[in-house]
matplotlib code that plots the C-alpha trace (Angstrom):
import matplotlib.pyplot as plt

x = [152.5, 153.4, 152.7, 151.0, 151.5, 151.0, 148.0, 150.4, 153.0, 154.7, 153.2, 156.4, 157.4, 154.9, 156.0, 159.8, 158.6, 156.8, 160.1, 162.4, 160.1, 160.0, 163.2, 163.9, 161.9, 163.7, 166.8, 165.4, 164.4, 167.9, 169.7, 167.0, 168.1, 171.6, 171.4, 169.6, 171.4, 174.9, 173.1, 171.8, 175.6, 176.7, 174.4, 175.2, 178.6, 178.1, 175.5, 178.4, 181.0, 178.5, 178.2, 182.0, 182.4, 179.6, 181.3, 184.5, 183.1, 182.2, 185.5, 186.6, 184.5, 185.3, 189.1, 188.2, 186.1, 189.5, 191.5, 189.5, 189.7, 185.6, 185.7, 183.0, 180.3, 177.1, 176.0, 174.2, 173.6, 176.8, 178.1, 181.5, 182.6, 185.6, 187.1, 190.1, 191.5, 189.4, 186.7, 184.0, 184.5, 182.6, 182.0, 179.4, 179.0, 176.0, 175.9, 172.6, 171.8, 168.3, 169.0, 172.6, 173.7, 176.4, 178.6, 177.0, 177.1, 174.9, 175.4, 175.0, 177.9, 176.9, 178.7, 178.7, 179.8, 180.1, 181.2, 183.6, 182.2, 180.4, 176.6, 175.9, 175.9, 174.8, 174.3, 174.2, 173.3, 174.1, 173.0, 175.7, 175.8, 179.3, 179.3, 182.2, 183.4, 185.6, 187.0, 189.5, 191.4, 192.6, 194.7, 195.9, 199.7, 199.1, 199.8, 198.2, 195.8, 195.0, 192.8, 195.2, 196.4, 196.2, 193.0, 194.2, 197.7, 198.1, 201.5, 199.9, 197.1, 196.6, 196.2, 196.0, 194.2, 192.7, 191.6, 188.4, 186.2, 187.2, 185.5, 185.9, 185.3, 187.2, 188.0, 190.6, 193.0, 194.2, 193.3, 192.0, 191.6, 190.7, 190.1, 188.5, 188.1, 185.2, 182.5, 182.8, 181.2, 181.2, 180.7, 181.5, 181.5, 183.7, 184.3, 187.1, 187.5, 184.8, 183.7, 180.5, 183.6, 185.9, 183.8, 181.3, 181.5, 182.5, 184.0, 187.3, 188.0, 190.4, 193.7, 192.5, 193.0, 189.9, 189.8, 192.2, 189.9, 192.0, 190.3, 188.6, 187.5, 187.1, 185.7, 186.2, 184.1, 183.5, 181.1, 178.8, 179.1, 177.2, 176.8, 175.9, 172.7, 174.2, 173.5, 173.6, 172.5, 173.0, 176.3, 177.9, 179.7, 181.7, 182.6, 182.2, 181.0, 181.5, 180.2, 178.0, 175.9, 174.9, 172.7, 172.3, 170.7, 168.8, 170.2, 173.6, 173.2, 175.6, 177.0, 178.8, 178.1, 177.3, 177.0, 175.5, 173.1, 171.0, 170.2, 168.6, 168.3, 166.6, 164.7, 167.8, 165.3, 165.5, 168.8, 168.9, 170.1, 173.2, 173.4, 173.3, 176.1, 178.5, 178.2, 178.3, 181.8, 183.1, 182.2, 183.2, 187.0, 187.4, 187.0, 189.9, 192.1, 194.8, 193.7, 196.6, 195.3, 194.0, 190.1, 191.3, 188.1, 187.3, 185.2, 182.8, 180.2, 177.3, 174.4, 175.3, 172.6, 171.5, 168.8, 167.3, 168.1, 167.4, 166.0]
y = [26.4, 29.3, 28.6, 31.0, 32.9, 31.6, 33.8, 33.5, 35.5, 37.8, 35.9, 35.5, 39.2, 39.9, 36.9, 38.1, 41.6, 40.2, 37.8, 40.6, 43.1, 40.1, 39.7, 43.5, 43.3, 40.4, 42.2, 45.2, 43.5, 41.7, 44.9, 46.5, 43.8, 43.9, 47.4, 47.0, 43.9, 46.2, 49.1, 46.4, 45.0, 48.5, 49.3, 46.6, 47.2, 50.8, 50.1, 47.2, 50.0, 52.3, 49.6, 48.9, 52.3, 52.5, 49.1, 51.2, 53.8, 51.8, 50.6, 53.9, 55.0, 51.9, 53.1, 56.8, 56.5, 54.1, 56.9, 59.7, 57.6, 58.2, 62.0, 62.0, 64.4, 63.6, 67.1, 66.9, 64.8, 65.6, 64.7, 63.7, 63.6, 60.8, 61.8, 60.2, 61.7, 59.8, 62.5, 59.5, 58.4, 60.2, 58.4, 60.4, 59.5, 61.1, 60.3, 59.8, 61.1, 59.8, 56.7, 56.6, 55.6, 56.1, 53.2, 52.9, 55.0, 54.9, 56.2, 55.8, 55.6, 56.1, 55.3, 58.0, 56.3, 59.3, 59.2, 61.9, 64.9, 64.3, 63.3, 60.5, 56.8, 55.2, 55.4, 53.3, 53.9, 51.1, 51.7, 50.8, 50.3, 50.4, 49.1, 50.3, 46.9, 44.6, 41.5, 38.7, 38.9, 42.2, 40.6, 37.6, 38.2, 38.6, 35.4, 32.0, 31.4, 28.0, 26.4, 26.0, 29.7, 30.1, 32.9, 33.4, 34.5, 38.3, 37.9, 36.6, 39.0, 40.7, 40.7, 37.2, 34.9, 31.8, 30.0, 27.5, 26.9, 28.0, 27.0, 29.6, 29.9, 30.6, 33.6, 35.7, 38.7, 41.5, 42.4, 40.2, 40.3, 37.1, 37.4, 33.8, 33.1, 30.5, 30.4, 30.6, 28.8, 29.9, 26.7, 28.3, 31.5, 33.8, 36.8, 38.7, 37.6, 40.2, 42.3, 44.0, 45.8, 46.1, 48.3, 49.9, 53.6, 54.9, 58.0, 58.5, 60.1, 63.1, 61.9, 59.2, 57.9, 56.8, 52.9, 51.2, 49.2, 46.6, 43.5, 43.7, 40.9, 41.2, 38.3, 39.4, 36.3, 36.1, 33.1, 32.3, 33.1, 30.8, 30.8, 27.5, 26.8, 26.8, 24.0, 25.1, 28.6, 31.8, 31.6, 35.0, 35.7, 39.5, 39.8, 42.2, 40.4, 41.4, 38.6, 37.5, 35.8, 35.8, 32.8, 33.2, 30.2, 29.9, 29.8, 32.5, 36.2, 38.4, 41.2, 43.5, 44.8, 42.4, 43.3, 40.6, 40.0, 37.7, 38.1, 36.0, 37.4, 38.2, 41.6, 44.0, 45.9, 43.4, 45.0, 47.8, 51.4, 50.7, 47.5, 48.9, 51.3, 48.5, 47.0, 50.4, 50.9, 47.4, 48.2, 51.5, 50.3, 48.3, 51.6, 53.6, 55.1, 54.4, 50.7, 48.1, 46.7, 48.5, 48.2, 48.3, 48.8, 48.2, 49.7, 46.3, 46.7, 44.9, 45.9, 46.1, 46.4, 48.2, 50.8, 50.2, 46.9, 46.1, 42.4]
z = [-136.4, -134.2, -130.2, -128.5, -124.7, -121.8, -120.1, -116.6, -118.2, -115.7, -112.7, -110.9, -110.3, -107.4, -105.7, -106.5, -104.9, -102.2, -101.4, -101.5, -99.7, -96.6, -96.7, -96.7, -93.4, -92.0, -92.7, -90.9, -87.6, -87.1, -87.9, -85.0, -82.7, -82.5, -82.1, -79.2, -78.0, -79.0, -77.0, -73.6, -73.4, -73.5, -70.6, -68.3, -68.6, -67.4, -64.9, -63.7, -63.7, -61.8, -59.5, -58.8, -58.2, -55.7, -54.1, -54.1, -52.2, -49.4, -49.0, -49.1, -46.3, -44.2, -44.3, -43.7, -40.7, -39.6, -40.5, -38.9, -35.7, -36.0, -35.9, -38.8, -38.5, -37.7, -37.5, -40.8, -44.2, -45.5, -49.3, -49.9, -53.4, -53.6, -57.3, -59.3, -62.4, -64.8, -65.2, -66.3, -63.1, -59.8, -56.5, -53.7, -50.4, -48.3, -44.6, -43.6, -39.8, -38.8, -38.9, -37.3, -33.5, -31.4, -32.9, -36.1, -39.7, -42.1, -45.9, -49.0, -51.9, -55.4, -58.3, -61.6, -64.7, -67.5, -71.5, -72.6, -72.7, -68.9, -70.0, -67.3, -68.6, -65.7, -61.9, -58.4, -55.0, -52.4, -49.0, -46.2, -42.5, -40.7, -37.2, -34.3, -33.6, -31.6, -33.7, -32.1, -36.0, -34.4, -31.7, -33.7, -32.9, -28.9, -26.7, -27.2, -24.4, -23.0, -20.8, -18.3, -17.8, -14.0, -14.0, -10.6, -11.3, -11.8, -13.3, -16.3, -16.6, -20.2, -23.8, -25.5, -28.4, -28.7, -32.2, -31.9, -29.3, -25.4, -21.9, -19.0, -15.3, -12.5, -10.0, -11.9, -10.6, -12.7, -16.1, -18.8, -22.2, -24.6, -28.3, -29.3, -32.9, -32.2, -29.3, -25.6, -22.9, -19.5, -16.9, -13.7, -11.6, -14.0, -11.2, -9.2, -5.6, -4.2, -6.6, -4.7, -2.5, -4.7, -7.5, -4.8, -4.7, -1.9, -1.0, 0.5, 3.7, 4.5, 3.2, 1.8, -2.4, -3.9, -3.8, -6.7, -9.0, -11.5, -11.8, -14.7, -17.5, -21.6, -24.3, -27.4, -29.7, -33.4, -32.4, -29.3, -25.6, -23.8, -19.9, -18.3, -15.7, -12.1, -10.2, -6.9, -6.5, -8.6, -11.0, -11.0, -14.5, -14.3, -17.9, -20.5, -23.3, -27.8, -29.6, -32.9, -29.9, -26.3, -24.8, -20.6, -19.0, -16.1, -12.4, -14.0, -13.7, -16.2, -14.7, -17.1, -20.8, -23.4, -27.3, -28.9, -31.6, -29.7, -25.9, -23.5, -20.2, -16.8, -16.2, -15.0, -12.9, -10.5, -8.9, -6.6, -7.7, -5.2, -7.4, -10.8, -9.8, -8.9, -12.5, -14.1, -12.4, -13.3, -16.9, -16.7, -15.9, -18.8, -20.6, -18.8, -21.1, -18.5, -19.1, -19.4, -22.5, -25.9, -27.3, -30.9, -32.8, -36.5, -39.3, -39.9, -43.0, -41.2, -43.9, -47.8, -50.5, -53.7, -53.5, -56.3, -57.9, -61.2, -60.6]

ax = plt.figure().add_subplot(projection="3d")
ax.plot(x, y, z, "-o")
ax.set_aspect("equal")
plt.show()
């Protein structure tokens, strides 16, 4: 006897369509992303090279402005194009005016990452500021100061540096300069033997020179430069002061310049006109180019960020 069909005959080739057509699929969406994962890699690393260029450029700019002995313009939002001889490779640097001082820059450096033919890959603006400064790593090879150089002594007057912490006071002659690579306090009266005569203006008579002014007194501080209560009466400190930080304490009066990024001080309205031109003369001196020492100032990057970050 003959055995007859099955009636599910031919069941099995939708499933083996629908099987094949979901793999088909599957098959589609892997091939879909790693293209795009190929294609993300392939943007990061330009938009890292776009970024090292832009780092570059800042580097760049710190040696220029070193090199130009700060003659940059200021005049105007100038471009600077900084180009090597890979043409996929562009660096711009745009001064930006507005928002610039005397003794600061600041700028932006992008970064232009290209593919052969010069269609732009990727880009990167970082914004920059570059700060005139004084840093005691500049005078590392001068003399070693100690605590027990004679302040007094005019002999030994001039350049030197000190590594770690330093405490200061004392009536000093001549002209002083101390780099300290740590912080600074100041315990006692830090001043010339009269300095109210010797840096008040006066005018010289027939035949007379103008009055000689030399003692003068420079800290130079990567740390903090603190000055001490007095204990009896006013403490009189005559220092010009570059540090990361200035604290002033109560009973002390600071009588100089002082660059700091913290300052604690009295009202300096409280001194006479007469006054006021004293210290502007004592400061004043430490800037003479006939000076005995040199105010060797650095290109410092003080503020470094992308414009327009990505996370």
């Amino acid at each position: 006897m003959k055995k007859g069909y099955s009636g599910n005959q031919g069941a099995a080739l939708p499933a083996v369509i629908m099987i094949t057509t979901l793999l088909m699929i599957l098959a589609g969406i892997f091939i879909q992303v790693a293209h795009q994962e190929r294609q993300s890699s392939a943007d990061e690393v330009n938009m890292t090279k776009a970024l090292y260029l832009a780092d570059a450029g800042v580097e760049l700019t710190l040696q220029e402005l070193q090199d130009l002995e700060w003659g940059w313009s200021k005049t105007e939002g100038k471009v600077f194009y900084l180009n090597n001889d890979d043409p996929k490779q562009e660096v711009e640097i745009k001064y930006l005016p507005e928002t610039s001082g005397a003794e600061k820059w600041d700028f932006e450096s992008t970064g232009k990452y290209k593919d052969q033919e010069g269609r732009l890959l990727s880009a990167k603006i970082l914004s920059a500021t570059v700060q005139k400064s004084l840093t005691p790593q500049t005078y590392i090879e001068e003399r070693s100061f100690t605590a027990g150089v004679d302040l007094g002594n005019e002999d030994l007057a001039g350049t030197y540096y000190h590594q770690g912490d330093l405490t200061l006071s004392g009536i000093y002659r001549g002209r002083w300069l101390i780099a300290v690579d740590g912080n600074v306090t100041i315990e006692g009266d830090l001043k010339p033997p009269d300095p109210w005569q010797e840096y008040k203006k006066k005018d010289p008579g027939p035949g007379e020179s103008p009055e000689v002014k030399h003692n003068v007194f420079l800290i130079i501080s990567s740390g903090t430069v603190e000055v001490l209560p007095g204990s009896t009466g006013e403490k009189e400190v005559w220092t010009v002061i570059y540090a990361k930080n200035f604290i002033e304490r109560r009973n002390s009066n600071t009588l100089g310049e002082i660059t700091a990024g913290t300052v604690f001080r009295e009202d300096p309205k409280k001194m006479k006109v007469e006054e006021q031109q004293v210290v502007e003369a004592f400061v004043q001196e430490t800037k003479n180019p006939n000076d005995s020492f040199d105010l060797d100032y650095r290109a410092v990057l003080v503020r470094w960020r992308e414009k327009y970050p990505v996370f």
